[in-house]
N, CA, C and O atoms as CSV, one atom per row, in Angstrom:
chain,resi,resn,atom,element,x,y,z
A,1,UNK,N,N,80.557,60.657,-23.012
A,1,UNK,CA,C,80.348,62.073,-23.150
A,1,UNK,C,C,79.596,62.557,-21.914
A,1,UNK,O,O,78.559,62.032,-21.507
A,2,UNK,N,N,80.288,63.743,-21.275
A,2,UNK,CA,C,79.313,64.178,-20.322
A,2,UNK,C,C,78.570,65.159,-21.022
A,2,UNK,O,O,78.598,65.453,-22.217
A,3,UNK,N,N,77.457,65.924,-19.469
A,3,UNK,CA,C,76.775,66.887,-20.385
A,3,UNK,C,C,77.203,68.221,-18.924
A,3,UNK,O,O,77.545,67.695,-17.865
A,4,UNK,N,N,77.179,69.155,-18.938
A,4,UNK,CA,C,77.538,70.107,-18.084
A,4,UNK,C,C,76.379,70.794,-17.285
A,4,UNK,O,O,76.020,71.731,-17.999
A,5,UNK,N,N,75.674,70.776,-16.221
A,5,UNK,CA,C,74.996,71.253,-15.716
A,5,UNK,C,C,75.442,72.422,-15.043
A,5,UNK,O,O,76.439,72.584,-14.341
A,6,UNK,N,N,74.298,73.422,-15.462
A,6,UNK,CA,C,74.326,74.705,-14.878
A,6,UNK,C,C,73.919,74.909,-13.132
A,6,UNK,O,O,72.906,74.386,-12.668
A,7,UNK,N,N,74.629,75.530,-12.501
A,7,UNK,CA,C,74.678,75.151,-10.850
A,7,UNK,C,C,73.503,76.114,-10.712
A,7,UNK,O,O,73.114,77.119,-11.307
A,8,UNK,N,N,73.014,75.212,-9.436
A,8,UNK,CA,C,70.963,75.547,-8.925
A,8,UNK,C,C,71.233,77.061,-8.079
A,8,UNK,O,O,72.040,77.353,-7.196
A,9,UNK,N,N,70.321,77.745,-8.683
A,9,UNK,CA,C,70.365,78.903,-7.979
A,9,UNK,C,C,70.074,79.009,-6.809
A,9,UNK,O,O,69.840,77.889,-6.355
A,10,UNK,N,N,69.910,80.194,-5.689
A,10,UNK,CA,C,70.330,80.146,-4.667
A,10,UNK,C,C,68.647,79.285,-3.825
A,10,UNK,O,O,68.582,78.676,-2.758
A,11,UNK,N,N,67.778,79.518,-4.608
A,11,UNK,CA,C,66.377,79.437,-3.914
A,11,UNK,C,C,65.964,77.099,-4.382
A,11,UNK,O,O,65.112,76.377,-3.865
A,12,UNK,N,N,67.042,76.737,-5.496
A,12,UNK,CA,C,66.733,75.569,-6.142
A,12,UNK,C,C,66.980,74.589,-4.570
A,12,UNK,O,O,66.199,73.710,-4.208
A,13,UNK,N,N,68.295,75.022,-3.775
A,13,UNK,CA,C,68.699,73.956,-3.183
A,13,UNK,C,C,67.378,73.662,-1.629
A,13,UNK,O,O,67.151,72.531,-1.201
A,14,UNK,N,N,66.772,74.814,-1.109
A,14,UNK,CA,C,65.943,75.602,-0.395
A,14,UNK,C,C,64.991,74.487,-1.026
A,14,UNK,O,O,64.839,73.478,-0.337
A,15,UNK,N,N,64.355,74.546,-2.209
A,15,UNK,CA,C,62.927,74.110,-2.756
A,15,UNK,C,C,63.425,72.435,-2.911
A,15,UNK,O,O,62.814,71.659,-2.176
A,16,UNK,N,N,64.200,72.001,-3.570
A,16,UNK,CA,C,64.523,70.992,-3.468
A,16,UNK,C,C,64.881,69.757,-2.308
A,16,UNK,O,O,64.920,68.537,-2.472
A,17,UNK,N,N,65.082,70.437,-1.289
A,17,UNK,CA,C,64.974,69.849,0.644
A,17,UNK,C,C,63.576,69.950,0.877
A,17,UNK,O,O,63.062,69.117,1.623
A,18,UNK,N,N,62.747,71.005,0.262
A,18,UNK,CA,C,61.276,70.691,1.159
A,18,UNK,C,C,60.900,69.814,-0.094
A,18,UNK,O,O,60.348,68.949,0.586
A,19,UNK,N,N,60.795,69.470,-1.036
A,19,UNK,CA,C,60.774,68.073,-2.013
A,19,UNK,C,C,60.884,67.022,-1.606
A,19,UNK,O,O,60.209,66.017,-1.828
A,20,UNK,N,N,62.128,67.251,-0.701
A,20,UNK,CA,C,62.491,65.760,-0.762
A,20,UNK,C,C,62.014,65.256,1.192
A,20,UNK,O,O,61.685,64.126,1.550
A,21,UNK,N,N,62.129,66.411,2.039
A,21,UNK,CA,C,61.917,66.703,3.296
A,21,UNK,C,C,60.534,66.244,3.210
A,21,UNK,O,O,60.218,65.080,3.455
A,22,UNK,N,N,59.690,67.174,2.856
A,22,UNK,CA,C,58.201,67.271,2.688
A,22,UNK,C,C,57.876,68.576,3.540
A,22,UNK,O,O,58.575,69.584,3.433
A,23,UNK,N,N,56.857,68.509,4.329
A,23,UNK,CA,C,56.040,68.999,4.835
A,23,UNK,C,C,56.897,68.741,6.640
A,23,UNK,O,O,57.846,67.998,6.892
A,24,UNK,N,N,56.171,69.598,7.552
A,24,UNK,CA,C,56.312,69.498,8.912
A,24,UNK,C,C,55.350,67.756,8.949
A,24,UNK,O,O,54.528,67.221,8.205
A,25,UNK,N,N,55.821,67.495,9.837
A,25,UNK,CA,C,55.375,66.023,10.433
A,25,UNK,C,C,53.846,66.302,10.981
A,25,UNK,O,O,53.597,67.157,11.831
A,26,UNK,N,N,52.854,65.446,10.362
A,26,UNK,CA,C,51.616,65.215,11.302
A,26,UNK,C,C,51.417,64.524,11.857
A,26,UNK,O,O,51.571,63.374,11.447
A,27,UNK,N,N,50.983,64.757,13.052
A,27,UNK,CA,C,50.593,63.862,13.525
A,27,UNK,C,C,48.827,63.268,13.961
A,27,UNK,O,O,47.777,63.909,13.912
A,28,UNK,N,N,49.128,61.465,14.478
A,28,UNK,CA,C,47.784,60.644,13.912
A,28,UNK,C,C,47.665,59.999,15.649
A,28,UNK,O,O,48.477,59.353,16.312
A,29,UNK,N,N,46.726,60.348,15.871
A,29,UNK,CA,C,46.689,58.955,16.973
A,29,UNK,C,C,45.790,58.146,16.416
A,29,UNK,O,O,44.762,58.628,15.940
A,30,UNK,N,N,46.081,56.530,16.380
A,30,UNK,CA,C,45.199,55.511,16.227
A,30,UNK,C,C,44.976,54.576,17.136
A,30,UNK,O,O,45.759,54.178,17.999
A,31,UNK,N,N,43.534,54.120,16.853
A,31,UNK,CA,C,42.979,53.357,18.234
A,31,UNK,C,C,43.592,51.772,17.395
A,31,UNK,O,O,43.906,51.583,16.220
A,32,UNK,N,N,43.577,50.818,18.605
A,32,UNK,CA,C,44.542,49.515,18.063
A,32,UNK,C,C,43.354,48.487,18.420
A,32,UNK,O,O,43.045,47.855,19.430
A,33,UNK,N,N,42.704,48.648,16.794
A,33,UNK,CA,C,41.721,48.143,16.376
A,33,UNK,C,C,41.542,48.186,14.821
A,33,UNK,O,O,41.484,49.228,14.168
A,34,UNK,N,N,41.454,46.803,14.269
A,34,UNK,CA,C,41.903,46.744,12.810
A,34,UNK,C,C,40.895,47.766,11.605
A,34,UNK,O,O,41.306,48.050,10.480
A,35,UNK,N,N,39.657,48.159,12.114
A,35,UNK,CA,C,39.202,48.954,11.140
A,35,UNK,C,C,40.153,50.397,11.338
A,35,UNK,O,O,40.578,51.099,10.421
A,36,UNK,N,N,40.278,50.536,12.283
A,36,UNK,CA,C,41.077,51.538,12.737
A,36,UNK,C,C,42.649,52.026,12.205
A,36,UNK,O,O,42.981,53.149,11.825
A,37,UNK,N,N,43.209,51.202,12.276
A,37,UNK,CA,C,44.430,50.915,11.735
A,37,UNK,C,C,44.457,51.172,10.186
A,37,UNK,O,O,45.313,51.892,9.672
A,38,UNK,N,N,43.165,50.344,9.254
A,38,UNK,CA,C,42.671,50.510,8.060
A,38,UNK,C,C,42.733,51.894,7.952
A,38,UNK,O,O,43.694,52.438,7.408
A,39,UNK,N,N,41.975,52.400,8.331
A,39,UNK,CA,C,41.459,53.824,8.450
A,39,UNK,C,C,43.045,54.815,8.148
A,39,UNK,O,O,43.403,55.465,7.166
A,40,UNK,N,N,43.560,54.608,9.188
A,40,UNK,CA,C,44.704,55.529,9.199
A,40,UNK,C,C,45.927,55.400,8.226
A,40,UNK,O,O,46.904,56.128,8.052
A,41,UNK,N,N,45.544,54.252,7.670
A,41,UNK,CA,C,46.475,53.745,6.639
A,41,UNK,C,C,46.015,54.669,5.388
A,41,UNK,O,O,46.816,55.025,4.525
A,42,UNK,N,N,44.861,54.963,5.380
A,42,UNK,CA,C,44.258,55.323,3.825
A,42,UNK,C,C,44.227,56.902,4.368
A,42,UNK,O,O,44.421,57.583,3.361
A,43,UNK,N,N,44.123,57.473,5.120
A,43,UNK,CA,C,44.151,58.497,5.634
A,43,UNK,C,C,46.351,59.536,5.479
A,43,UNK,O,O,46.674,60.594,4.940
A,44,UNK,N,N,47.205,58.476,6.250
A,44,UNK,CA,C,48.087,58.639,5.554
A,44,UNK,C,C,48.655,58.548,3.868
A,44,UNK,O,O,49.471,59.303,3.339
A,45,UNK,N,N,48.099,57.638,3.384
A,45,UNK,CA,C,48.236,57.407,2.114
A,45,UNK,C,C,47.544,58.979,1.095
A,45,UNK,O,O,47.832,59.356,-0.041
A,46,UNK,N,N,46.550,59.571,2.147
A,46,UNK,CA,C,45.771,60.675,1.201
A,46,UNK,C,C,46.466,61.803,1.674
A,46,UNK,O,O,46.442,62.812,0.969
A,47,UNK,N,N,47.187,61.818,2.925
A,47,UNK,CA,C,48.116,62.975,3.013
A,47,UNK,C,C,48.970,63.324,2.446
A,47,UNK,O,O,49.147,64.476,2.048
A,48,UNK,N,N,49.815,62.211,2.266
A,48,UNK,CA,C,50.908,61.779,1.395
A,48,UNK,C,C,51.036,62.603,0.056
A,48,UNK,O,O,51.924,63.349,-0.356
A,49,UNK,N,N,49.902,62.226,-0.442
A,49,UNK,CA,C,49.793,62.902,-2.013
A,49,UNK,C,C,49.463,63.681,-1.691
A,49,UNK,O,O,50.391,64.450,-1.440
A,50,UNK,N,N,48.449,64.117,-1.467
A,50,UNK,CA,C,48.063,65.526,-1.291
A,50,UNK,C,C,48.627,66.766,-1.037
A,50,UNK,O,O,48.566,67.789,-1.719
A,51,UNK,N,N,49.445,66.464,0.523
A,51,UNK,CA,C,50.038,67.552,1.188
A,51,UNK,C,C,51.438,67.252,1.036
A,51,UNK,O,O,52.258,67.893,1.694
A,52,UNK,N,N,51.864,66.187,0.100
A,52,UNK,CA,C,53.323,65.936,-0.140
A,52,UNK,C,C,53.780,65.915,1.198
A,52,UNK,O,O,54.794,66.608,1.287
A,53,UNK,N,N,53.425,65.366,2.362
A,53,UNK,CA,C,53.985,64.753,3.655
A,53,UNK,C,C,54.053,63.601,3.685
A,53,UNK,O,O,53.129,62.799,3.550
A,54,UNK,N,N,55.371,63.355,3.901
A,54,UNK,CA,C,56.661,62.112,4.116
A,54,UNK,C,C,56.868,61.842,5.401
A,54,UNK,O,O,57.724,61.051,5.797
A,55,UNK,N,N,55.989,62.573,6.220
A,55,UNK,CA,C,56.730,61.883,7.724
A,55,UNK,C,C,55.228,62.389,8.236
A,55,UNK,O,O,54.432,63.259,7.882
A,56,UNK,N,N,55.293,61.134,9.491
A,56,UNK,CA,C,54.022,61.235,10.654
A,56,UNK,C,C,54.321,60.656,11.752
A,56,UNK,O,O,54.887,59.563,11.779
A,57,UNK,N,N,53.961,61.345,12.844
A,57,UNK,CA,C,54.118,61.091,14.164
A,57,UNK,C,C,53.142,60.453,14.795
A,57,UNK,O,O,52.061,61.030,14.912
A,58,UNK,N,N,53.339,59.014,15.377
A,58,UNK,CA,C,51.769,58.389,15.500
A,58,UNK,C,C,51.624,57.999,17.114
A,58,UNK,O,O,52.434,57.850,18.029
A,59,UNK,N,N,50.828,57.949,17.048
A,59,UNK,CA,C,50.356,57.491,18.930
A,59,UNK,C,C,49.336,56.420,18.774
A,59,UNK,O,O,48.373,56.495,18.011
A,60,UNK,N,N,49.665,55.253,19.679
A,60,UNK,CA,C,48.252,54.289,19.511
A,60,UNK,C,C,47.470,54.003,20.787
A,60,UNK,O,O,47.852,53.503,21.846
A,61,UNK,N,N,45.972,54.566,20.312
A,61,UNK,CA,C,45.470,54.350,21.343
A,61,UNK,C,C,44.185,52.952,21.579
A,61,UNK,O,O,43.509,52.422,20.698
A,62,UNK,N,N,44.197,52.621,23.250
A,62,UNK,CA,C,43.014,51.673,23.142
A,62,UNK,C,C,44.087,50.506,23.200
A,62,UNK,O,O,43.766,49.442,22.670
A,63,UNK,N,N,45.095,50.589,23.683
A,63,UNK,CA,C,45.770,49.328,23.581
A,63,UNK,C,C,45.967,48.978,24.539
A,63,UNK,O,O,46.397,49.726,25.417
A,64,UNK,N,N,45.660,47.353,24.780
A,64,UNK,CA,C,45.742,46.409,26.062
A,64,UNK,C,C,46.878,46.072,26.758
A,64,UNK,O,O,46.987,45.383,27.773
A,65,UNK,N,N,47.908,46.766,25.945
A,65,UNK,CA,C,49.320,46.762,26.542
A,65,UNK,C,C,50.165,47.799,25.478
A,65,UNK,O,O,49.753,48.249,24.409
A,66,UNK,N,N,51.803,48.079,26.294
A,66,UNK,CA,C,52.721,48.830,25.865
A,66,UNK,C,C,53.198,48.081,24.491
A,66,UNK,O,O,53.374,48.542,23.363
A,67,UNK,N,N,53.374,46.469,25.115
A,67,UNK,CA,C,53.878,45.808,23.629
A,67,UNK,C,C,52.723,45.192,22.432
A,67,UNK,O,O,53.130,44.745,21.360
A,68,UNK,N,N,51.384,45.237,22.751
A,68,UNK,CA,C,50.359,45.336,22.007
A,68,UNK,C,C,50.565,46.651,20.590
A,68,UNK,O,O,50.749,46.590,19.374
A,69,UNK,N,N,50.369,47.999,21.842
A,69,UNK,CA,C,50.560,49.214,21.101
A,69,UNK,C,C,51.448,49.351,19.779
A,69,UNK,O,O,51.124,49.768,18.667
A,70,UNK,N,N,53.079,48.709,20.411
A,70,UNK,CA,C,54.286,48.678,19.600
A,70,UNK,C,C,54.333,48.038,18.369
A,70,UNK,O,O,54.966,48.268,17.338
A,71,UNK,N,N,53.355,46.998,18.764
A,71,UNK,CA,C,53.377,46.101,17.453
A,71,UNK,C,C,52.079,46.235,16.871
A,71,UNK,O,O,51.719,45.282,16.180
A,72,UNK,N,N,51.415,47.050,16.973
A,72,UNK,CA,C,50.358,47.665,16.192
A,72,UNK,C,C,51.035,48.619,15.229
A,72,UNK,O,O,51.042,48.355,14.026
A,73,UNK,N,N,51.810,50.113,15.875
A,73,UNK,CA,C,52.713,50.539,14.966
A,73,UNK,C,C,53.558,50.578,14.108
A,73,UNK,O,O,53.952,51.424,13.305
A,74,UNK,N,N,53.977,48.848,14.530
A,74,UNK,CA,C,55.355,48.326,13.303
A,74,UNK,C,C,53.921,47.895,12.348
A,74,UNK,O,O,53.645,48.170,11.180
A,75,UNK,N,N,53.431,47.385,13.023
A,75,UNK,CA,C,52.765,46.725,11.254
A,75,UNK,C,C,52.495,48.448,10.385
A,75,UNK,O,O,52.957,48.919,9.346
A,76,UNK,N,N,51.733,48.872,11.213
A,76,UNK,CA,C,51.361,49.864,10.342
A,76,UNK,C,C,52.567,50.616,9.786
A,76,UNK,O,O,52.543,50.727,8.560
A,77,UNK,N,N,53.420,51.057,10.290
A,77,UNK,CA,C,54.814,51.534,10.018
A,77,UNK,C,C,55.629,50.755,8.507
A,77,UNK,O,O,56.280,51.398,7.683
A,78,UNK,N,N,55.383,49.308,8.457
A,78,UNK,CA,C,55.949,48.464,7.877
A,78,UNK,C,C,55.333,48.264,6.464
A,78,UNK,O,O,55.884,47.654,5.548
A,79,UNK,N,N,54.028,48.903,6.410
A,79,UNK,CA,C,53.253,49.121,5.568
A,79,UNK,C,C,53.391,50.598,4.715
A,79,UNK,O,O,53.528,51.093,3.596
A,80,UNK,N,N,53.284,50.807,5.765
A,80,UNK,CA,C,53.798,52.573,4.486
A,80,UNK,C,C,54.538,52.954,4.467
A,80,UNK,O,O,54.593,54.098,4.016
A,81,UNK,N,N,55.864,52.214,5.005
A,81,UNK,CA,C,57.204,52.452,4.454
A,81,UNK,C,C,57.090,51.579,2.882
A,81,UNK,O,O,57.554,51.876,1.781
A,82,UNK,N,N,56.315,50.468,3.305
A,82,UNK,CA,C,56.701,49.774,1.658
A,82,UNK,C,C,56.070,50.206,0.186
A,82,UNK,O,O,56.273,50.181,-1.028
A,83,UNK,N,N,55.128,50.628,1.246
A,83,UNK,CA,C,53.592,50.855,0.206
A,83,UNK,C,C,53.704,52.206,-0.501
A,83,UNK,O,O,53.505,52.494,-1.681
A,84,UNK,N,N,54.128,53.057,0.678
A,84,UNK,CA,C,53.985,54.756,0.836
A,84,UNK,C,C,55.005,55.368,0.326
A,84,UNK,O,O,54.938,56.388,-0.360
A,85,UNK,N,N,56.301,54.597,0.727
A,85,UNK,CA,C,57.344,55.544,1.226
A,85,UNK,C,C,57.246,56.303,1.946
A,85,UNK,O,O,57.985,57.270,1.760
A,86,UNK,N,N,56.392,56.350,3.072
A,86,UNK,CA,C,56.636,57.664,4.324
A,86,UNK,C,C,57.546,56.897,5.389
A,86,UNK,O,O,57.980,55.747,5.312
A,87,UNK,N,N,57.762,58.073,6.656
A,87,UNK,CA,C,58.252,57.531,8.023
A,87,UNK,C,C,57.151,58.288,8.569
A,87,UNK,O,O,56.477,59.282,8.299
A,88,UNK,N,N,57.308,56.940,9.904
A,88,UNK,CA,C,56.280,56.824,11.053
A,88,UNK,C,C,57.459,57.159,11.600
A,88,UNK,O,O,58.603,57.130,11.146
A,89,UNK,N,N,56.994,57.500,12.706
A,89,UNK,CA,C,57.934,57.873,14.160
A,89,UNK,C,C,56.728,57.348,15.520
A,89,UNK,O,O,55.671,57.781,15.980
A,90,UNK,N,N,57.411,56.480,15.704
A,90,UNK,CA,C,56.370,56.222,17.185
A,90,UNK,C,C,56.586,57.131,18.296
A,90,UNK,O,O,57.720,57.391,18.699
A,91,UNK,N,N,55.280,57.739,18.925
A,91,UNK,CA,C,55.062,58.381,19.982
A,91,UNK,C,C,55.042,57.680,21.138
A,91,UNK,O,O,55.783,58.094,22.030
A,92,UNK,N,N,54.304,56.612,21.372
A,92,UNK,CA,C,53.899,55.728,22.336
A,92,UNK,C,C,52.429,55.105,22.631
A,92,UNK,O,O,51.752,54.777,21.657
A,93,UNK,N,N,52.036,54.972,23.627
A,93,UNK,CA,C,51.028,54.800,23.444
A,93,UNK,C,C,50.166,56.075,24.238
A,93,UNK,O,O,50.870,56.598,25.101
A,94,UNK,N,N,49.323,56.443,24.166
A,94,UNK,CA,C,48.161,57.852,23.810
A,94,UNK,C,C,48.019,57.345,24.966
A,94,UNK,O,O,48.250,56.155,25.180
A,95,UNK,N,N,47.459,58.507,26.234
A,95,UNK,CA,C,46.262,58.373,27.286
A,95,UNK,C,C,44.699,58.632,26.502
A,95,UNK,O,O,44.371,59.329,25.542
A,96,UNK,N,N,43.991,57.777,27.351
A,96,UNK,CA,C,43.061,57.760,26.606
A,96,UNK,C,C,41.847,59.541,26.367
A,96,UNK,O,O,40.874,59.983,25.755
A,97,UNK,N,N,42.626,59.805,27.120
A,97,UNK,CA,C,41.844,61.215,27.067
A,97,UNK,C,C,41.756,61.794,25.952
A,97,UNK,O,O,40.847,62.546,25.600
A,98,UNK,N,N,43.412,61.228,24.871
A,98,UNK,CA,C,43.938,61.881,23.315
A,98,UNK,C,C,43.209,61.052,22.577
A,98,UNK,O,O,43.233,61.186,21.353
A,99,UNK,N,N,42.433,60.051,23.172
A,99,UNK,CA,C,42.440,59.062,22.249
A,99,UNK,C,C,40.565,59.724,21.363
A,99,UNK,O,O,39.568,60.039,22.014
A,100,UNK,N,N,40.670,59.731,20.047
A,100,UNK,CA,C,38.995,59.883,19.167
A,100,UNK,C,C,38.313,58.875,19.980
A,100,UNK,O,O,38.772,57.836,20.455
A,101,UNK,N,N,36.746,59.533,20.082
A,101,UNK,CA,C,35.792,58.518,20.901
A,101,UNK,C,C,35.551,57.378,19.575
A,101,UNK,O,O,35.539,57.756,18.404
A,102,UNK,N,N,35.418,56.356,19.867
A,102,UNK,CA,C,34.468,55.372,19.038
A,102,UNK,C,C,33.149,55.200,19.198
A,102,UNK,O,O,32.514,55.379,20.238
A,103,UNK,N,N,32.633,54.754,17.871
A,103,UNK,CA,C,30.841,54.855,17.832
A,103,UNK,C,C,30.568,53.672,17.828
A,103,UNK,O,O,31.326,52.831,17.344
A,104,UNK,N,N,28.900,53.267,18.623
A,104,UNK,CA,C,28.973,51.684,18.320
A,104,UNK,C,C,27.614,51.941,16.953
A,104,UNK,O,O,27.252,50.923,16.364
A,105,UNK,N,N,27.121,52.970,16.651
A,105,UNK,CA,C,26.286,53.185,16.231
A,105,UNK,C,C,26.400,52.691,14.219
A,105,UNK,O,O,25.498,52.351,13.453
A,106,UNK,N,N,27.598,52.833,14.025
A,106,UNK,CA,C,27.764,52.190,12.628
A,106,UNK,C,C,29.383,51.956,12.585
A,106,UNK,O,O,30.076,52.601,13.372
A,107,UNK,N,N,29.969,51.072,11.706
A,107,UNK,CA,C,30.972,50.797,11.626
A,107,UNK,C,C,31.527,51.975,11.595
A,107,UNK,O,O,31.109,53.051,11.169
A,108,UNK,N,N,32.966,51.529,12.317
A,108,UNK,CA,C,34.271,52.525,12.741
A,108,UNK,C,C,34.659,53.155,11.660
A,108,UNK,O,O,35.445,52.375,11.123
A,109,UNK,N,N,34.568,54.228,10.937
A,109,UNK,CA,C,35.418,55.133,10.081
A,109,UNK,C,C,35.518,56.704,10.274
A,109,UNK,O,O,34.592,57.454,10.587
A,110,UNK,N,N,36.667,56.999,10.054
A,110,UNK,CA,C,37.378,58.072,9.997
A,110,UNK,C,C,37.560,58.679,11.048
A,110,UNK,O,O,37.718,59.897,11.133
A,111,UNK,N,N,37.554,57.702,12.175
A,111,UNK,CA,C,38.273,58.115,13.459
A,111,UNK,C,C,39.957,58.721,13.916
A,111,UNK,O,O,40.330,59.099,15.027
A,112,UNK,N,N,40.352,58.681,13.273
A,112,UNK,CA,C,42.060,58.412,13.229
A,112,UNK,C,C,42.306,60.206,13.827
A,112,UNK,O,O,42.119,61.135,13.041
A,113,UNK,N,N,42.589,60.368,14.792
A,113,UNK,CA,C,42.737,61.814,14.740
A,113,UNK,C,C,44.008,62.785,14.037
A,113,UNK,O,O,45.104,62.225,14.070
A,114,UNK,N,N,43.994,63.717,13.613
A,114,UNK,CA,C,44.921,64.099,12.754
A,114,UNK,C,C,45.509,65.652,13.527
A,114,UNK,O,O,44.884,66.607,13.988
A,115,UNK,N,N,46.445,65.470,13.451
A,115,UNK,CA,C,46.719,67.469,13.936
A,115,UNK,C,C,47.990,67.393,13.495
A,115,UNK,O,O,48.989,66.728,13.770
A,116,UNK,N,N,47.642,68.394,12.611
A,116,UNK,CA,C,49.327,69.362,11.546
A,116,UNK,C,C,49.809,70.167,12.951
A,116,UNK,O,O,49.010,70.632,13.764
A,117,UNK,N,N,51.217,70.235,13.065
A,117,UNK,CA,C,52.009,71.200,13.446
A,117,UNK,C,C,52.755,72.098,12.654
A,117,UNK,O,O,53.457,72.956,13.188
């Protein structure tokens, strides 16, 4: 037996893409340093719910190399695709000018820089 659904009005299909779309992409630069990485993980994870954003644009900064950087991003990438369900999109790696200062004054948190577009 089927059942007959009534077709989505003109505003359902509109609301239903930013559902499933989310939000405009934010973006994170992270320094490639494991509290750091931590950090931005729980930081995406609170966007996520919150602002119902599914996608982030990331930059890593502080990294001792191009393929250091890269494989700082897959892990993290590899993680909240499984964990999250979001997409990362790699930027590259950050000049350090973009990059949040670090403190030596108490452990590293909530450095991860964030900017909505």
């Amino acid at each position: 037996m089927s059942e007959h659904l009534p077709a989505p009005g003109p505003g359902d299909q509109a609301e239903g893409l930013r559902r499933l779309l989310g939000r405009e992409p934010i973006e994170l630069t992270v320094a490639a340093c494991e509290t750091e990485v931590i950090d931005a993980y729980a930081r995406i994870k609170r966007i996520a719910y919150e602002r119902n954003c599914h996608h982030f644009k990331v930059s890593i900064s502080r990294a001792r190399s191009a393929e250091q950087a890269r494989n700082v991003f897959d892990s993290l990438q590899r993680v909240a695709r499984e964990y999250l369900g979001v997409r990362l999109e790699y930027l590259g790696m950050a000049k350090s000018e973009d990059a949040p200062p670090l403190t030596t004054a108490r452990p590293v948190r909530g450095r991860a820089a964030v900017r909505s577009r």
